[in-house]
N, C-alpha and C positions, 0 to 999 in steps of 0.2 A: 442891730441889724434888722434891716427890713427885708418880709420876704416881698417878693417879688412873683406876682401871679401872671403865672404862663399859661394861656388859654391850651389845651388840647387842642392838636390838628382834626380837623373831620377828614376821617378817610373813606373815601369815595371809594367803591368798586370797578367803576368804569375807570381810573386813573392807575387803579393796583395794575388792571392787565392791561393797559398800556403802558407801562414802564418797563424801562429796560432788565431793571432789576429779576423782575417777572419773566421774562421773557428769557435770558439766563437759566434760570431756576428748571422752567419747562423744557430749552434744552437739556439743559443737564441731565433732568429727569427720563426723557424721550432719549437719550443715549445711552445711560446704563441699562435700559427697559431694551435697548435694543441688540446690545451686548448680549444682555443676558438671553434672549431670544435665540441669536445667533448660537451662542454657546451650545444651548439646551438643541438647536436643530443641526448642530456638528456631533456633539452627543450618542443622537439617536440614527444619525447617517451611520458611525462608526460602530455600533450595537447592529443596525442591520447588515450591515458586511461581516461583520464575528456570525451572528445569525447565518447568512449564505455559507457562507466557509464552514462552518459547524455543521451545518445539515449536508452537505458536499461530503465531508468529510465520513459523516454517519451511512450516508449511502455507499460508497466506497467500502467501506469495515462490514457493512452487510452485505455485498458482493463477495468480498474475500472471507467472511462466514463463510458461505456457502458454498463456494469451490473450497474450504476446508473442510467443512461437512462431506460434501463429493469425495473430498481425499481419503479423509477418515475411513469412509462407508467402504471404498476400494481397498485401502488398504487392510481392512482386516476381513476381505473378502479370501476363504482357504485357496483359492488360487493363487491370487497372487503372495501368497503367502509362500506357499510350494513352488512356484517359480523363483521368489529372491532367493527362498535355500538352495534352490537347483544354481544358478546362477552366481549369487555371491559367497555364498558358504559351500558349494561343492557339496551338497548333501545330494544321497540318491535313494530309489527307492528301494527292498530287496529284491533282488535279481538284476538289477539293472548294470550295467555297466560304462561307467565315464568315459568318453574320447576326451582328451585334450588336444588341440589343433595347433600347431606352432607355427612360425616364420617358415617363408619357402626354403630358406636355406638351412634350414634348420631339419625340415622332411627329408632332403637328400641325404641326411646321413643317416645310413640304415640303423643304427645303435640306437638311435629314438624312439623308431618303429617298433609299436608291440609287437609281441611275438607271433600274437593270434591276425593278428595283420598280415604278416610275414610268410605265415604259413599256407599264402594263397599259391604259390609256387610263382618262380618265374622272376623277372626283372620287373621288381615296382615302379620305377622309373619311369618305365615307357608305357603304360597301362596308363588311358584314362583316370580325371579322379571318382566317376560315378561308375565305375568297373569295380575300382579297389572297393568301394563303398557295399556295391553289390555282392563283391565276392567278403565282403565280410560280415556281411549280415545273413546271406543267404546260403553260404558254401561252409 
């Protein structure tokens, strides 16, 4: 067997980038370079809106701090302490005396009416309510 000698092509650089081959390639190249571009600027759009929404949300939770702080501060202010016992627990203080106030229909029957109420003389019925009120705190 003989060999057979095959010259090497000379390759040209002005022939490389004009061929299609080349030209392929540098698409190819320039499209996942653009992809990836794309991707990384989708990314950091959706990192800045989490950003926005997160600082939104931070300012939000430090307003509602703060009107809890306000609450707190009120609430354990001894006023309003003594008013929810006056109020929801019926506490009072000594000497003081509770009125309970009922349904209208409920005052007309004399049986409900304290005694010390009662003992204003007279038909409660037809008296004013700022008479009876008078004559019970003052008579």
């Amino acid at each position: 067997m003989s060999s057979v000698y095959k010259p090497k092509k000379n390759i040209n650089l002005k022939t490389l980038f004009r061929s299609k081959l080349f030209l392929f390639f540098l698409l190819f190249i320039l499209l996942i370079v653009g992809i990836s571009l794309g991707r990384e600027w989708w990314s950091m759009r959706s990192i800045d809106e989490d950003i926005d929404k997160l600082s939104q949300n931070v300012e939000d939770l430090k307003k509602k701090n703060e009107e809890l702080s306000k609450q707190e501060k009120d609430y354990s202010d001894d006023y309003f302490v003594e008013k929810e016992a006056r109020l929801r627990l019926t506490k009072q203080k000594n000497g003081e005396k509770v009125v309970v106030l009922t349904n209208d229909a409920q005052m007309m029957d004399n049986s409900n009416i304290p005694n010390s109420v009662n003992q204003t003389g007279g038909d409660i019925n037809n008296k004013p309510c700022w008479l009876m009120w008078f004559n019970y705190f003052f008579k």
